[in-house]
C-alpha positions as CSV (number, residue, x, y, z in Angstrom):
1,X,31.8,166.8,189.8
2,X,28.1,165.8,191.3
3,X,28.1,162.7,192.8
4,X,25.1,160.3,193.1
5,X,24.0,157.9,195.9
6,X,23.5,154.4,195.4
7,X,19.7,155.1,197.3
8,X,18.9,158.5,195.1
9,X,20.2,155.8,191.7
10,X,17.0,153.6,193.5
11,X,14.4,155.9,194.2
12,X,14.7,157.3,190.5
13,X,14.7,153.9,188.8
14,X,11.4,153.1,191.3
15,X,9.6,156.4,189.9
16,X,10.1,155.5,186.4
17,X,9.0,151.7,187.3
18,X,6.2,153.1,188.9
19,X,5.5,155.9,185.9
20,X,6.5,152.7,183.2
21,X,3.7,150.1,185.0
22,X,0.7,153.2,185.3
23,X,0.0,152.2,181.8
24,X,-2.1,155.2,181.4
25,X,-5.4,153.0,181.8
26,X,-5.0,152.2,178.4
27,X,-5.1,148.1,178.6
28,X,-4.1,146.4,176.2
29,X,-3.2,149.0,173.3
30,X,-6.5,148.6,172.0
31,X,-8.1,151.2,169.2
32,X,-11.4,151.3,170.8
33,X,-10.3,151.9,174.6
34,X,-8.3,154.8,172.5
35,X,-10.7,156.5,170.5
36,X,-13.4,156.3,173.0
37,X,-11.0,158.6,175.6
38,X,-9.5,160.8,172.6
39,X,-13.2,161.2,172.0
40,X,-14.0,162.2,175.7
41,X,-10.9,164.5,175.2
42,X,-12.5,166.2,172.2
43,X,-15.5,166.7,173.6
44,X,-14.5,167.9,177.4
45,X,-12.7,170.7,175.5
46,X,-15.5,171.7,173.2
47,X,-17.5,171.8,176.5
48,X,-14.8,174.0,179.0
49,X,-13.2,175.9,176.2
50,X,-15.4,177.3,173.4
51,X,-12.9,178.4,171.6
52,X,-11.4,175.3,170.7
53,X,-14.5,175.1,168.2
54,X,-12.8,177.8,166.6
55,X,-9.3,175.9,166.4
56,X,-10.8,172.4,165.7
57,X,-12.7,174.7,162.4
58,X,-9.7,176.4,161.3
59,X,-7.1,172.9,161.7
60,X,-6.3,170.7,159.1
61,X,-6.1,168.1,161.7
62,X,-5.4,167.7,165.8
63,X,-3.3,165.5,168.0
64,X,-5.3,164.8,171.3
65,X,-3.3,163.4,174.2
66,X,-5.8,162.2,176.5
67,X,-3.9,161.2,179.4
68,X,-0.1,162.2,179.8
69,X,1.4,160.8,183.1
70,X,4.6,162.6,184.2
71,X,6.4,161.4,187.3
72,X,10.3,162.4,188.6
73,X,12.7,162.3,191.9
74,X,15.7,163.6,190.1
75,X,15.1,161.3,186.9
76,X,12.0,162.0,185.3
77,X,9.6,161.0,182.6
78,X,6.5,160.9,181.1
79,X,4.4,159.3,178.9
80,X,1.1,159.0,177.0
81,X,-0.7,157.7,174.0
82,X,-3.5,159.3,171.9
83,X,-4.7,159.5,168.1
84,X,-4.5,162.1,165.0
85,X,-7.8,163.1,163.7
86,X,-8.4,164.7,160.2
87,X,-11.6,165.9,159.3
88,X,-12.9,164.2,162.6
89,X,-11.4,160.6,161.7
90,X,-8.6,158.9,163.5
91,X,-5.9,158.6,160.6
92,X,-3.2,157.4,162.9
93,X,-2.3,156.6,166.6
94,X,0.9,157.8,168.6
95,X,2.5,157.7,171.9
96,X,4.6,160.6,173.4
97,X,7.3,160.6,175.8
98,X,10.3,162.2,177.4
99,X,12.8,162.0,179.7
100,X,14.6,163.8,182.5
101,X,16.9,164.9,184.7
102,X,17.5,167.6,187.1
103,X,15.7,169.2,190.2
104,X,12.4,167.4,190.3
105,X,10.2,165.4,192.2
106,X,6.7,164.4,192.3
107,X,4.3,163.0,189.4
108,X,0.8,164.6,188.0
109,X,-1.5,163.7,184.8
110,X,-2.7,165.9,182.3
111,X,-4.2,166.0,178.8
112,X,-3.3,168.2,175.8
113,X,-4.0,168.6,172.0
114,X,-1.6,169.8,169.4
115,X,-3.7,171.6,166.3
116,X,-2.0,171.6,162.9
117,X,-3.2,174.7,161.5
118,X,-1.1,174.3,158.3
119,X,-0.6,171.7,156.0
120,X,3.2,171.3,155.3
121,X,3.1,171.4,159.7
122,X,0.8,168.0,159.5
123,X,2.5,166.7,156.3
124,X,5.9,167.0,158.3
125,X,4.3,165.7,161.6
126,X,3.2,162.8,160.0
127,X,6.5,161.9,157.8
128,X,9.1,162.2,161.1
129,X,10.5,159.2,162.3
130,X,9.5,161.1,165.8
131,X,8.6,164.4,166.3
132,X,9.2,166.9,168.9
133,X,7.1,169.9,169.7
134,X,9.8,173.1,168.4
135,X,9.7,176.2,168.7
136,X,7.1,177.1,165.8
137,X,4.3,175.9,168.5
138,X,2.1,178.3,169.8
139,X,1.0,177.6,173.1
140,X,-3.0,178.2,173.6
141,X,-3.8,179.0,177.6
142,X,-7.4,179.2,178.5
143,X,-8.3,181.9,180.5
144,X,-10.4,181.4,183.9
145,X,-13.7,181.7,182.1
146,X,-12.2,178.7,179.9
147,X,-12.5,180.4,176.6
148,X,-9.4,180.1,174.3
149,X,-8.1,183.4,173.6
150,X,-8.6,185.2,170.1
151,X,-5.3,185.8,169.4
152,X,-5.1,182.0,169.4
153,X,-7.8,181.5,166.9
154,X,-6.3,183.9,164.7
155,X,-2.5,182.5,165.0
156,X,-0.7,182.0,162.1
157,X,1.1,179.5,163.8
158,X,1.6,176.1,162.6
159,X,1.2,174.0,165.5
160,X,-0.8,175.2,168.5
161,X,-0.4,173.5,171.4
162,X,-3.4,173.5,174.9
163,X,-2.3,171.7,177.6
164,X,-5.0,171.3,179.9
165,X,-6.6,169.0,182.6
166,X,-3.4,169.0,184.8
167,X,-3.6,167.2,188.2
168,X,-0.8,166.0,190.4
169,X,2.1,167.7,192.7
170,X,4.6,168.8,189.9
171,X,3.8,172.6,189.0
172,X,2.9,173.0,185.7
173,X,3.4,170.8,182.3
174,X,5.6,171.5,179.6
175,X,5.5,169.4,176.2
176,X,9.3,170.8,176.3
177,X,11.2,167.4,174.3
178,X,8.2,165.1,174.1
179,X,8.6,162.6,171.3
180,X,5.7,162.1,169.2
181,X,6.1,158.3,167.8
182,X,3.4,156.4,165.6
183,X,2.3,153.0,166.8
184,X,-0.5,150.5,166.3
185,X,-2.5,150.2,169.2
């Protein structure tokens, strides 16, 4: 049976205060502050990685993330909010999170897009109660020249996921369990 300290209980709760009170620089909830960073998402990825021109073309509509911040000392989580865009428009606003729990410490930020390259993927994306990235994602990794690979482009995936703009002391991100949850900013 694993036992827990009363100190390691502390700690934990103190990262997820800490990760709770970052508030992703998003004051406020407000649309604007929102749209103006999903829009420096969209066009910082245009800019490193080419390819997602090709994604963005090909998607009936994309999920940008702007800031996700991910923090854990044996109890983890992490959190963001961002907007869904069809045909260029913001349709909807959402917030993602997840919990967990295991060997972990440290926090990082990172950004990531989900691309909906099907219909009946957005249609079902936007009708859950929350959503959680399964296994029918597609993950998209740039290469070091930042161009998205071709076999990405050419998925017939319904949801392809780029994670991307990761800084911070955990190794890698994972969108492993993240709830996707509509709100109104």
């Amino acid at each position: 049976m694993t036992q827990y300290s009363r100190r390691g209980l502390i700690l934990s709760g103190g990262a997820l205060a800490a990760l709770a009170a970052c508030g992703n620089g998003i004051g406020g909830n407000k649309a604007a502050q929102l749209d103006a960073r999903v829009d420096a998402t969209h066009d910082y990825l245009i800019n490193q990685y080419p390819g997602t021109n090709d994604l963005i073309a090909k998607s009936v509509g994309v999920l940008y993330m702007p800031l996700m911040t991910e923090a854990g000392f044996g109890i983890g989580g992490k959190f963001g909010r961002g907007a869904l865009r069809i045909n260029g428009v913001t349709v909807d606003y959402y917030s993602a999170a997840s919990a967990s729990f295991g060997f972990q410490i440290g926090a990082q930020q990172y950004a990531h897009a989900l691309f909906f390259m099907t219909e009946n993927a957005l249609a079902e994306f936007r009708r859950a109660d929350g959503w959680a990235v399964g296994a029918d994602a597609r993950y998209a990794l740039p290469d070091r020249g930042g161009a998205i690979g071709a076999a990405t482009t050419t998925s017939l995936a319904p949801v392809i996921a780029l994670v991307f703009g990761q800084a911070g002391l955990i190794a890698g991100a994972s969108l492993e369990g993240t709830k996707y949850t509509r709100i109104i900013p």
